[in-house]
C-alpha positions as CSV (number, residue, x, y, z in Angstrom):
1,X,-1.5,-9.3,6.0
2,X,-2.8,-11.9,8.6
3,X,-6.3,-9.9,10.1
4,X,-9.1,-12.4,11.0
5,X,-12.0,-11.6,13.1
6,X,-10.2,-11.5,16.5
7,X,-7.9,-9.1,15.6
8,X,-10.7,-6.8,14.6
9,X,-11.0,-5.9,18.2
10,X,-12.1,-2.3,18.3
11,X,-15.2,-0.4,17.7
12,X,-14.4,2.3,15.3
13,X,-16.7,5.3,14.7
14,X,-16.1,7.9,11.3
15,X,-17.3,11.3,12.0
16,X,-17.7,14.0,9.1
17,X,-17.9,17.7,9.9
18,X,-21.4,19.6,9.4
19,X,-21.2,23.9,8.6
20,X,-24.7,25.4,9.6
21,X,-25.2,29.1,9.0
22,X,-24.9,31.0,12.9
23,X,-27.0,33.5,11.6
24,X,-24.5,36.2,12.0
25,X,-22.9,35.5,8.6
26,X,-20.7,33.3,9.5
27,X,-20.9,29.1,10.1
28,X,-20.7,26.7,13.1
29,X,-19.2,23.3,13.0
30,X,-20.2,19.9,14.7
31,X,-18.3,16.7,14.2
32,X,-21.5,13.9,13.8
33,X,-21.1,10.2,13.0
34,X,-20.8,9.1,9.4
35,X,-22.2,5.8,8.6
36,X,-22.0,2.5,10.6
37,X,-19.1,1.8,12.8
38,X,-16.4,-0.6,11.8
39,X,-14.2,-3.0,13.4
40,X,-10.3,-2.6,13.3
41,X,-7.7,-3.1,15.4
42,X,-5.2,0.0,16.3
43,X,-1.5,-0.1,16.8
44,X,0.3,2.7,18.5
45,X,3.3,3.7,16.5
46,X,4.4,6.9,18.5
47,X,3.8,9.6,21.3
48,X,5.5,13.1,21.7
49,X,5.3,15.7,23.7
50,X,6.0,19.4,22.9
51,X,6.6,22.4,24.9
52,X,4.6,25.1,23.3
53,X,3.2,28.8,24.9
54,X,4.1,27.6,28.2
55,X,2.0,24.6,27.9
56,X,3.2,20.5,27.3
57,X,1.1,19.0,24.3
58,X,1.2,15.7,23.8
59,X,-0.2,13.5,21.2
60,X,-0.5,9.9,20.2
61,X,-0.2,8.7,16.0
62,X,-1.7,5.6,16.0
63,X,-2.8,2.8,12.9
64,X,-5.9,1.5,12.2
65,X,-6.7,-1.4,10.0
66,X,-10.1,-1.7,8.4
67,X,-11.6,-3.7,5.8
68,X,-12.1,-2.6,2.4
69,X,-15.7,-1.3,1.9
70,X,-17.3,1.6,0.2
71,X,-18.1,3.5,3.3
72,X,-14.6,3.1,4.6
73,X,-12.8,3.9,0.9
74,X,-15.5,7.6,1.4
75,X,-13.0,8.9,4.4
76,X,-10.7,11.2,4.3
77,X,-8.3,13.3,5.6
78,X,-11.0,15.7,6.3
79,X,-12.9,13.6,8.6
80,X,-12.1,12.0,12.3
81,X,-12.9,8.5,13.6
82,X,-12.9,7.8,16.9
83,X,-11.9,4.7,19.4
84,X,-11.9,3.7,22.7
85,X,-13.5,7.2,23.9
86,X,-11.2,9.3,21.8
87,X,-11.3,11.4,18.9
88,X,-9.0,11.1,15.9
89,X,-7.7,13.2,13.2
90,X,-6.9,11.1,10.4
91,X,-3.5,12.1,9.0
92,X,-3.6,9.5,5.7
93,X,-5.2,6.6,4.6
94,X,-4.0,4.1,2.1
95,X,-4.9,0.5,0.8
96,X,-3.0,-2.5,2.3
97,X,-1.1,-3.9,-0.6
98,X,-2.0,-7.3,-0.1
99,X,-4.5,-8.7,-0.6
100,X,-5.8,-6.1,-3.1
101,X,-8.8,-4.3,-1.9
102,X,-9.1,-6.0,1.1
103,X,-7.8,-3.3,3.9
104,X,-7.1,-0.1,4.5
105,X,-4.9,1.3,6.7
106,X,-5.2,4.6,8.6
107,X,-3.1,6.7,10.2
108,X,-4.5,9.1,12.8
109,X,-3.6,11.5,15.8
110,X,-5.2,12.3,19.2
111,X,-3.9,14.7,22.2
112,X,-2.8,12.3,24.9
């Protein structure tokens, strides 16, 4: 894989959910930033759009491409990045095959 630093165009943020106690016996969650952001660029692999409960949903699967680095080997599917102003679910992650260790490659989602 060719990536050199002008194809890392985009500012990529992880978030990791928190659970605080609501005092009612039960939890709230807020999504916060986990670590530093990273550089990446993304490339748009499909939309779709889905008629469901008399509403249209529509969603966008995108890849990211990231270096290799401890913090960015920590995410998972549980977490959320986000780009360009929107937030992420991250559907897989797996390591670029070559060069070894180098890049990782994340798949995520976002409502359109």
């Amino acid at each position: 894989m060719d990536l050199n630093a002008n194809r890392l165009d985009r500012r990529i943020q992880a978030r990791r959910v928190v659970r605080t106690p609501d005092g009612l016996g039960g939890h709230d969650e807020a999504w916060i930033d986990y670590g530093a952001a990273f550089a990446g660029p993304r490339h748009d692999i499909s939309d779709t759009e889905k008629f469901t409960a008399g509403a249209i949903l529509a969603t966008v699967t995108a890849r990211f491409v990231v270096r290799h680095t401890a913090h960015t080997a920590s995410l998972t599917p549980r977490d959320r990045i986000t780009c360009d102003d929107a937030e992420w679910e991250i559907d897989g992650i797996k390591e670029v095959p070559r060069p070894r260790r180098r890049f990782l490659e994340i798949t995520a989602t976002r409502r359109a």
